[in-house]
Backbone bond lengths (Angstrom), bond angles and torsions (degrees), N, CA, C in turn:
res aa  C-N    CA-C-N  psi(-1)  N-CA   C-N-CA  omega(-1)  CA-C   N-CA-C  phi
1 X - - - 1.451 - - 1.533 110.93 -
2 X 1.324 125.12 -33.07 1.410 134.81 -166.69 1.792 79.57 -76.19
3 X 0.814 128.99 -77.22 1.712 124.09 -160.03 1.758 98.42 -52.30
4 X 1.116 137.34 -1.79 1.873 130.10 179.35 1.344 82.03 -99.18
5 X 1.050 131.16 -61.74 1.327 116.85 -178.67 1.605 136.11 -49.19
6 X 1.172 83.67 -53.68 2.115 91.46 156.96 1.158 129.08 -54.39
7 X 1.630 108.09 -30.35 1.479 123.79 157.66 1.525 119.50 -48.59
8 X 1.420 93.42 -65.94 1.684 95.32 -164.07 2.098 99.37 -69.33
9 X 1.252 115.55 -39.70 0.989 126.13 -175.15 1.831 117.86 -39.30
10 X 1.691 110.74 -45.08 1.138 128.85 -144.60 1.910 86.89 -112.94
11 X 1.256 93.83 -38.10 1.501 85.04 -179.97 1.336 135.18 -97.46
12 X 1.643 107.18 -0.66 1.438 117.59 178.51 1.361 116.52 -154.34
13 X 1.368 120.84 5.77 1.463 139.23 162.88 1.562 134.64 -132.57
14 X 1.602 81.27 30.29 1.731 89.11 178.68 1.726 117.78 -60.69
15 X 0.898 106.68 -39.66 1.369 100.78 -174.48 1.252 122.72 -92.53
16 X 1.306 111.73 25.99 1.750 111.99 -162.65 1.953 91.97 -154.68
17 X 1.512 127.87 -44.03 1.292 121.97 -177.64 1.567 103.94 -102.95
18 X 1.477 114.60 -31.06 1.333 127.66 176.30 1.674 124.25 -57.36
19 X 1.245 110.01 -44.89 1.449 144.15 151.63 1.675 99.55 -37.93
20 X 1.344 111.17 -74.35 1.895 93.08 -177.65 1.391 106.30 -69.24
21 X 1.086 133.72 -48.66 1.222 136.27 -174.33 1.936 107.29 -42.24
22 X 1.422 97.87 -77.72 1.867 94.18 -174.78 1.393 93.40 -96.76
23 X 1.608 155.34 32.56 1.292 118.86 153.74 0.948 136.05 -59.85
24 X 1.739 141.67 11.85 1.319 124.72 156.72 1.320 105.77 -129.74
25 X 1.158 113.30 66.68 1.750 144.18 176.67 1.654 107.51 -132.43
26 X 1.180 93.65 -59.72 1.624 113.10 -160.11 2.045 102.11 -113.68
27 X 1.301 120.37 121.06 1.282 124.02 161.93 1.793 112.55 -37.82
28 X 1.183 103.39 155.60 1.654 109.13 172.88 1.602 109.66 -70.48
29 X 1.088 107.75 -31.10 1.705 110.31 -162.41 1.760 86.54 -79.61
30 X 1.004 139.10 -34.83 1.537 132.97 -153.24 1.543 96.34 -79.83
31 X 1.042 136.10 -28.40 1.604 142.84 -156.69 1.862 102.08 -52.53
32 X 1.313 103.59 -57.62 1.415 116.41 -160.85 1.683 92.27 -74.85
33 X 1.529 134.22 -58.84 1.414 123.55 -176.83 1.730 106.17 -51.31
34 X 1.188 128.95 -22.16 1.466 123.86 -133.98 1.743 75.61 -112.80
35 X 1.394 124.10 -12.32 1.652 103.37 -167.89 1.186 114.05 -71.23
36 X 1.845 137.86 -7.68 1.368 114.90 155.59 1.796 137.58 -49.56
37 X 1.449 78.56 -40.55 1.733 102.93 -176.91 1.179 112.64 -80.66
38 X 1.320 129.05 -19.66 1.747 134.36 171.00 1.931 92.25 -82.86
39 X 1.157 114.74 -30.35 2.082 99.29 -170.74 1.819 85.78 -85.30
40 X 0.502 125.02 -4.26 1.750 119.76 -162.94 1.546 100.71 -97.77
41 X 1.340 104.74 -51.34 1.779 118.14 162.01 1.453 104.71 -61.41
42 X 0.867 129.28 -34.93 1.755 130.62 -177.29 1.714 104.19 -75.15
43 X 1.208 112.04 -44.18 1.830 112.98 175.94 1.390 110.82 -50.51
44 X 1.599 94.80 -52.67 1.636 108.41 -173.06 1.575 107.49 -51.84
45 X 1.327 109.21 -44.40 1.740 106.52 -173.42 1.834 108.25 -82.12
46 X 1.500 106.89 -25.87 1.243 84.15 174.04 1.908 111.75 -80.81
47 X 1.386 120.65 -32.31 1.683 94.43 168.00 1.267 131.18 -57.54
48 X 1.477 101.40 -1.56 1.814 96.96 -176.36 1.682 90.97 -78.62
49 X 1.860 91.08 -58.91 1.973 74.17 -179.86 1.747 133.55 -37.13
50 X 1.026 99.76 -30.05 1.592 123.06 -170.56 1.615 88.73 -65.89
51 X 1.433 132.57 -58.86 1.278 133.95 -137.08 1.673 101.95 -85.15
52 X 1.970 111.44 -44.62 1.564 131.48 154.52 1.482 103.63 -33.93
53 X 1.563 126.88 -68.20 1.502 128.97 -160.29 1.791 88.07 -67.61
54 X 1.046 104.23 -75.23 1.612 106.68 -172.78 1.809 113.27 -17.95
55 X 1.203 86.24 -29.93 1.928 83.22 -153.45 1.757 90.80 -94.50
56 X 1.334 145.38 -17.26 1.686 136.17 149.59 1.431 90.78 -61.97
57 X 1.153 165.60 -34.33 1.156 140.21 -146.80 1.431 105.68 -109.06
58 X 1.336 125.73 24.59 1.684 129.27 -159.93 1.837 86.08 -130.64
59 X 1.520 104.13 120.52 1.376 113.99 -163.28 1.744 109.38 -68.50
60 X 1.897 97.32 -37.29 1.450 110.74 -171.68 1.796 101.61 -66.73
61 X 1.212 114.51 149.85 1.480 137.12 172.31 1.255 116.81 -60.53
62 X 1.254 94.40 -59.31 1.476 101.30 -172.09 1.687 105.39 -89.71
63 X 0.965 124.25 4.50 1.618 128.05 -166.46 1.809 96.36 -105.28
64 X 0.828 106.63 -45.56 1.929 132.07 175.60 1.820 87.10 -68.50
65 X 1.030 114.08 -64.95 2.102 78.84 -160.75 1.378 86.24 -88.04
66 X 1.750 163.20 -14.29 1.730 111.22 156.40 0.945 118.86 -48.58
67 X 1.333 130.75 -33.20 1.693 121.94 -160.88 1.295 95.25 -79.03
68 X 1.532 118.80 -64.14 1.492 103.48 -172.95 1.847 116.88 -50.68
69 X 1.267 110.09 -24.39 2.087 92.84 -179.66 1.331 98.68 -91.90
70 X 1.788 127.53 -16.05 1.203 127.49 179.20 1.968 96.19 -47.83
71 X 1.259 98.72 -72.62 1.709 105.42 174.86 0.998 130.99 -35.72
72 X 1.485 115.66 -66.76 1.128 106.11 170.77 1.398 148.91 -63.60
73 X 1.605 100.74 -4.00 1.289 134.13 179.07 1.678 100.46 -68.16
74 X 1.421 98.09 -46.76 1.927 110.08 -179.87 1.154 111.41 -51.39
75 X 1.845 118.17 -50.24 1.248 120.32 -162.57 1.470 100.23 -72.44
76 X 1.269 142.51 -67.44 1.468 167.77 -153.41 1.926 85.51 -46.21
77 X 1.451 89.90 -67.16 2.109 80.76 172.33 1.161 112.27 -74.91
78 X 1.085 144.20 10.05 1.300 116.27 174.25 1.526 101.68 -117.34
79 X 1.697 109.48 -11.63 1.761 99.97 161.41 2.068 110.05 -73.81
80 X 1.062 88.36 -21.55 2.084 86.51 -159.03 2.023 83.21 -68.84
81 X 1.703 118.38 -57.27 1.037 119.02 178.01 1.562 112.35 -25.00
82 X 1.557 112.79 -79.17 1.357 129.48 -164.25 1.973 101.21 -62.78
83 X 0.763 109.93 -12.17 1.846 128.50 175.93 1.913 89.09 -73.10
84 X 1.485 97.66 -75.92 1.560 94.93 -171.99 1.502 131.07 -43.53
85 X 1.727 103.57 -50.73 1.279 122.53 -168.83 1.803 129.42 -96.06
86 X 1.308 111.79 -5.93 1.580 140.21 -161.76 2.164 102.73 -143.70
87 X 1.108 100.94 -87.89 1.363 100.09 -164.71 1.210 115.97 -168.23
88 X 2.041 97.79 115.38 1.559 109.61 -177.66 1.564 123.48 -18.58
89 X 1.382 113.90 -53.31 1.734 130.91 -158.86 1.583 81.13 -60.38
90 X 1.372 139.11 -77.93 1.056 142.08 171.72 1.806 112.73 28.44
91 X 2.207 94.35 -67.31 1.406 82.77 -170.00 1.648 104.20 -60.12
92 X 1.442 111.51 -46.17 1.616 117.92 -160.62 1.196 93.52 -58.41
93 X 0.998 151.29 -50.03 1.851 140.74 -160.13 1.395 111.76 -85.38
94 X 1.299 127.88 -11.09 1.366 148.05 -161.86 1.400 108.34 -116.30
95 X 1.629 113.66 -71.27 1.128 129.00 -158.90 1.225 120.40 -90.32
96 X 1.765 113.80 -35.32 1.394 114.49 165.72 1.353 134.63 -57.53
97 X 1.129 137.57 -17.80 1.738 157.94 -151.62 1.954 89.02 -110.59
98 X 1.103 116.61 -38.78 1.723 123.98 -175.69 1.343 98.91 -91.84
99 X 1.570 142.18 -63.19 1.234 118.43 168.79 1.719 137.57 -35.29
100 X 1.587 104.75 -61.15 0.950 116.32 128.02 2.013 140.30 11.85
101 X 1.303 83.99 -90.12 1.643 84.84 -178.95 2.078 100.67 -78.14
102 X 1.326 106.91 -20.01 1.182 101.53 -159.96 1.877 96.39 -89.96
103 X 1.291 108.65 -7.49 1.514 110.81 171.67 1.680 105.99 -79.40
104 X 1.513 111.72 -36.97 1.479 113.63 175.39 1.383 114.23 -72.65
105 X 1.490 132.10 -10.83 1.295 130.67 -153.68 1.759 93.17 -101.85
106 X 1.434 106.86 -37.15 1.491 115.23 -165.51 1.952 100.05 -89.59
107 X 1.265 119.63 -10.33 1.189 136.30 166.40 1.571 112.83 -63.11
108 X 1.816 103.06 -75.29 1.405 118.73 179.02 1.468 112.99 -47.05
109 X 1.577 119.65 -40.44 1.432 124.61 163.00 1.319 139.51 -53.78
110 X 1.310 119.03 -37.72 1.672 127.58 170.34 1.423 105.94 -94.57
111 X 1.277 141.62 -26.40 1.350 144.34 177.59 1.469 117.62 -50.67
């Protein structure tokens, strides 16, 4: 759910939900030049959602958890990335919710 939201957020409310979200990251004046690269970041999070939903809907066992750690594997680097290069909180708001489920996923699997 956090990545539909980043979706709609990045790709059709940058300048109005995006604005509370990163205004003291990003200047006010940058919002409106920067809205290609915020919908482009918004695609990216909505195929992750796509790739999460996709992977309950895959009948095989073992075909269903690569995809699901395949994903979450994406998000986890691309929170530590956006941690390095943008803003620490990043990993925790990003990365924690994907470690997380991906600690329960690799749990539910060997158990």
């Amino acid at each position: 759910m956090e990545h539909v939201y980043i979706l709609w957020m990045e790709m059709f409310a940058w300048e109005t939900a995006g604005k509370k979200a990163f205004g003291k990251s990003l200047p006010p004046e940058l919002f409106k030049p920067t809205k290609g690269l915020a919908a482009n970041q918004g695609l990216y999070n909505g195929f992750l959602a796509a790739g999460l939903v996709w992977s309950f809907l895959i009948n095989d066992p073992t075909w269903s958890f690569n995809i699901r750690v395949f994903f979450l594997g994406c998000i986890i680097v691309a929170a530590v990335y956006g941690g390095a290069t943008s803003s620490k909180s990043i990993i925790v708001k990003q990365g924690l919710p994907a470690i997380l489920a991906m600690i329960f996923v690799l749990l539910a699997n060997y158990l």
